[in-house]
C-alpha positions in Angstrom: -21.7 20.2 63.8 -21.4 17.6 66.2 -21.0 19.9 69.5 -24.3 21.8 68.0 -26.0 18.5 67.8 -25.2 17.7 71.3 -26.1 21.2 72.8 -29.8 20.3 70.9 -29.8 17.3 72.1 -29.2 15.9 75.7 -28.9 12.6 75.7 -26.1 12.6 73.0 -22.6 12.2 74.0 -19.8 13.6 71.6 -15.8 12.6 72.4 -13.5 13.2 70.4 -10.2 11.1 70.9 -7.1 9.9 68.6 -5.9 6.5 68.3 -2.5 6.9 69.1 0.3 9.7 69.6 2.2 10.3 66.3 5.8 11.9 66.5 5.5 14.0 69.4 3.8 17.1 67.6 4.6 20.5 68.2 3.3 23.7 67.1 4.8 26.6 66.5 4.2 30.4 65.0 7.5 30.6 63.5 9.5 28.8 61.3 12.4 26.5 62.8 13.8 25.4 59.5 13.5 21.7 60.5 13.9 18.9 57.8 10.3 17.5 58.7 8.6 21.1 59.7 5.2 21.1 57.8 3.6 24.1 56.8 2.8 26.9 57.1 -0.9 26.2 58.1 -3.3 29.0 58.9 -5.8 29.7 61.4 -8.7 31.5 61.4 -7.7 35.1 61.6 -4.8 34.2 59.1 -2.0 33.9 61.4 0.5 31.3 59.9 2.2 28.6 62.2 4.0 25.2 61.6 4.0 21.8 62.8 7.1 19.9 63.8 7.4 16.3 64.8 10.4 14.7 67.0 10.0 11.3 65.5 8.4 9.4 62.5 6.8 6.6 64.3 3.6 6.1 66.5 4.7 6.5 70.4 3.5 5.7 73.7 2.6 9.2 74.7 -1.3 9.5 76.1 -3.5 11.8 73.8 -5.8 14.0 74.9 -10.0 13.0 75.4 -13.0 15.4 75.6 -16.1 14.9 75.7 -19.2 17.1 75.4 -23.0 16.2 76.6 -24.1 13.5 78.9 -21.7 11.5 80.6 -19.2 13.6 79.9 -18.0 14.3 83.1 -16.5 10.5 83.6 -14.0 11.4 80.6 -11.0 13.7 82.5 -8.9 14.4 80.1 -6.3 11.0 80.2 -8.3 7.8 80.3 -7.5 4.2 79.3 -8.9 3.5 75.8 -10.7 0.4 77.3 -12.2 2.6 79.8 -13.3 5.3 77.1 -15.2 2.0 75.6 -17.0 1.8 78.9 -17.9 4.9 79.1 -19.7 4.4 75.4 -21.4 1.4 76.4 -23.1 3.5 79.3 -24.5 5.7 77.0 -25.6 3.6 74.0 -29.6 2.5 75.0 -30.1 -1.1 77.1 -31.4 -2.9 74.0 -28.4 -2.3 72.0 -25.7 -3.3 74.4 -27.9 -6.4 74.9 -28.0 -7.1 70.8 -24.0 -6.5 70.9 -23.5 -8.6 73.8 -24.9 -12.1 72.1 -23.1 -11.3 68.6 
């Protein structure tokens, strides 16, 4: 819904980004019997596949960042989260980074 709203609309900006790695996810079609395997999941066309995760805990791994509409060529892929914030204070209109700047 969001990546139809910014195809309608070009002055909108849509990333989408997580807040931190978790576990070091993997995916897999087939089963590999681990203790903390979740699944089986299915996509579209009904094809079943798992997840797996080497650890329990958050870890310092980057995530992935993409970005769809205006701007979003200055989001590559791996990008500091401060700088992602910068990038979203571009976009947002004059008047409102003005307002947030004096709260």
């Amino acid at each position: 819904m969001a990546k139809t709203y910014a195809v309608m609309n070009p002055n909108a900006l849509v990333i989408v980004v997580a807040d931190h790695e978790t576990g070091g996810m993997s995916v897999c079609l087939d089963p590999t019997g681990n203790s903390g395997e979740d699944g089986p999941f299915h996509m579209p066309d009904d094809t079943p596949f798992y997840v797996n995760w080497v650890v329990t805990t958050h870890t310092a791994a980057d995530v992935p960042v993409t970005a769809q509409g205006m701007f979003s060529t200055l989001l590559d892929g791996t990008d500091e989260n401060t700088y992602i914030h910068d990038v979203m204070l571009t976009v947002l209109p004059v008047s409102y980074t003005h307002l947030r700047a004096h709260e």
